[in-house]
N, C-alpha and C positions, 0 to 999 in steps of 0.2 A: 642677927643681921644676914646669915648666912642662908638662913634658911626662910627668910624671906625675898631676898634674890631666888633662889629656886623656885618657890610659889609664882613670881612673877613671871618668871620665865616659861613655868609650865604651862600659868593658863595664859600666855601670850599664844603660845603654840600651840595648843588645844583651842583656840579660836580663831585661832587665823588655818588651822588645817581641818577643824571638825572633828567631831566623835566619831574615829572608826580606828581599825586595827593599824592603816598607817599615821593615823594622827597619834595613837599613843604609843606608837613606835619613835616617831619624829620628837614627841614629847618628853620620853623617858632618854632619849638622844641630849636634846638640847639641857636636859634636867641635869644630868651626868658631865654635860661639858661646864656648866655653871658651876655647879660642886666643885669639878677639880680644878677650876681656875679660880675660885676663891679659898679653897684649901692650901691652894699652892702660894698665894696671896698671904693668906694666914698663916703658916708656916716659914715665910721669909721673914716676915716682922717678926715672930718670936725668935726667932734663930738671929736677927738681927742684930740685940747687943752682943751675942757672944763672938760673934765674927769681925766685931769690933775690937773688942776684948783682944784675942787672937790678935788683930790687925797692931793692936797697939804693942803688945807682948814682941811680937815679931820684929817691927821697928826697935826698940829699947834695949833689944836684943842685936841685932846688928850693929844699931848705933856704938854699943859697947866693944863689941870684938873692931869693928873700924876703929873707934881710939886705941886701943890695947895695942893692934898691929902695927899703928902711928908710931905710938911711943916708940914698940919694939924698936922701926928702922929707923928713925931718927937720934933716939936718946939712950942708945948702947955703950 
């Protein structure tokens, strides 16, 4: 999928600026910016459930030490 976004992109920009040295300047430009915003795209959703993970851990974990501290000052 990724790499069909770039295809697209490329020859949007290779036609809309022409075959020459700054059309495939602009081109490998606009190539390069598609890449890392759909890499950066794809890497958030894998990284996704574990920072979930994490999120829930974190919570369960608090949640814990907040009763435990309860108990402590109340039921001494």
């Amino acid at each position: 999928m990724v790499e069909l976004l770039f295809l697209i992109a490329f020859a949007i920009v290779l036609f809309f600026s022409g075959i020459s040295m700054i059309g495939m300047v602009l081109a490998v430009a606009a190539g390069f910016v598609v890449m890392a915003i759909a890499g950066m795209i794809g890497v958030m959703f894998k990284m996704l459930p574990w920072l979930i993970l994490i999120a829930v851990v974190i919570w369960f974990y608090r949640e814990r030490n907040a009763e435990k501290r309860h108990r402590e000052k109340y039921f001494r």
